[in-house]
KERO-403080 format. One record per residue (C-alpha): z, y, x. Coordinates in Angstrom, 2 decimals. Last residue first. Layout:
<nodes>
NODE         z         y         x
NODE         Z         Y         X
...
</nodes>
This chain:
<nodes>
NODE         z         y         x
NODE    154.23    -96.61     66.17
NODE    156.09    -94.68     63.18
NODE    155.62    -95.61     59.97
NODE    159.16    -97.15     59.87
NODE    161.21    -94.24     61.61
NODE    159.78    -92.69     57.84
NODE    156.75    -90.38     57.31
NODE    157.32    -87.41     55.59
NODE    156.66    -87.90     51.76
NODE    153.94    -86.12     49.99
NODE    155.09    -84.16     46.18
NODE    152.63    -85.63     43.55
NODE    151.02    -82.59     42.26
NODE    151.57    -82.15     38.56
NODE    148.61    -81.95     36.84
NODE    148.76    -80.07     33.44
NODE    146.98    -81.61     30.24
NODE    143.79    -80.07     29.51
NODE    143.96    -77.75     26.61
NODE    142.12    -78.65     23.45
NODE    145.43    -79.33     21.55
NODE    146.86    -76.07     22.14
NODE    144.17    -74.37     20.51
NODE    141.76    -72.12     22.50
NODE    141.82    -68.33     23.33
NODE    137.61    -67.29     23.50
NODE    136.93    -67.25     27.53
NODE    135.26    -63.95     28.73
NODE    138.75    -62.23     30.38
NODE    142.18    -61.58     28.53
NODE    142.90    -58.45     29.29
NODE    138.88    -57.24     29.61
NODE    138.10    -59.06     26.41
NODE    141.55    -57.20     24.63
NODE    140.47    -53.90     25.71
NODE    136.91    -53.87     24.69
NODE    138.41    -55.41     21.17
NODE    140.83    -52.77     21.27
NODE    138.14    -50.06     22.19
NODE    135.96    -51.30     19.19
NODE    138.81    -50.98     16.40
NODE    139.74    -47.61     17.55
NODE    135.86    -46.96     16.88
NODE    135.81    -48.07     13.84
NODE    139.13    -46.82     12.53
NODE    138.11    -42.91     13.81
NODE    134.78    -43.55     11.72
NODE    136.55    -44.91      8.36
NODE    139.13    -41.85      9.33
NODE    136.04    -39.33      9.45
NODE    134.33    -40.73      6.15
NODE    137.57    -40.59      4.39
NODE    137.87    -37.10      5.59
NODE    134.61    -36.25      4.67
NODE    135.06    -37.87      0.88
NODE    138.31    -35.61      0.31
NODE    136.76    -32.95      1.33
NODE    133.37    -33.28     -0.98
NODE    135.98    -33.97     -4.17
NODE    138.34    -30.85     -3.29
NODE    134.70    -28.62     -3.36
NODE    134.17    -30.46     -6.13
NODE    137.55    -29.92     -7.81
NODE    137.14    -26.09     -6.78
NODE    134.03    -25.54     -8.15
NODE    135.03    -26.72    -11.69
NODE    138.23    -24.61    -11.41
NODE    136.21    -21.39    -11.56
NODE    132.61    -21.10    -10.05
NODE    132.80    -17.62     -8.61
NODE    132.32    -16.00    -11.95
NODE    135.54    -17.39    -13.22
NODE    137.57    -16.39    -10.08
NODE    135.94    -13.05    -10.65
NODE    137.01    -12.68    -14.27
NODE    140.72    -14.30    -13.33
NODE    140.92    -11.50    -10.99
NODE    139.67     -8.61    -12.65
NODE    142.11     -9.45    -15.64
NODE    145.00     -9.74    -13.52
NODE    144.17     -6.08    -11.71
NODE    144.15     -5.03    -15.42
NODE    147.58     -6.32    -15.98
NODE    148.79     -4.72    -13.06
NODE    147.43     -1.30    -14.20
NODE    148.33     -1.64    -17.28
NODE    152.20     -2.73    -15.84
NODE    151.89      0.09    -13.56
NODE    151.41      2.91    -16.30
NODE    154.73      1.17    -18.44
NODE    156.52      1.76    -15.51
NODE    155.52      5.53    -15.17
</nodes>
């Protein structure tokens, strides 16, 4: 009986590797890996785009219209010149 269940798995093995062959074999399967592999790239290329274009949305409505400048373009800083109170002196 064991040795009737080994033909018969053996046979089953045969089947299988005759209709993986048919089907295309290994050859289909490395394109079909190939044309996956190329979607996703496509998909994370797309998903990096458009990440790319909300950050840059993101950043000009943080930061406002004006481009950063360089330090050395920047107007220098005012300091307002503190007013005295009038002295006894100024007084009529």
């Amino acid at each position: 009986m064991d040795v009737f269940t080994l033909l018969v798995a053996i046979v089953a093995l045969v089947i299988a590797i005759m209709a993986f062959q048919r089907t295309g074999g290994i050859h289909d399967l490395r394109r079909q890996m190939d044309d996956l592999s190329s979607k996703s790239e496509h998909a994370a290329k797309g998903a990096r785009d458009m990440t790319a274009d909300a950050l840059s949305r993101l950043e000009t409505f943080i930061r406002g219209q004006q481009a950063p400048s360089s330090p050395e373009e920047e107007p220098p800083i005012e300091t307002p010149t503190p007013t005295q109170p009038p002295t006894r002196e100024d007084k009529p």
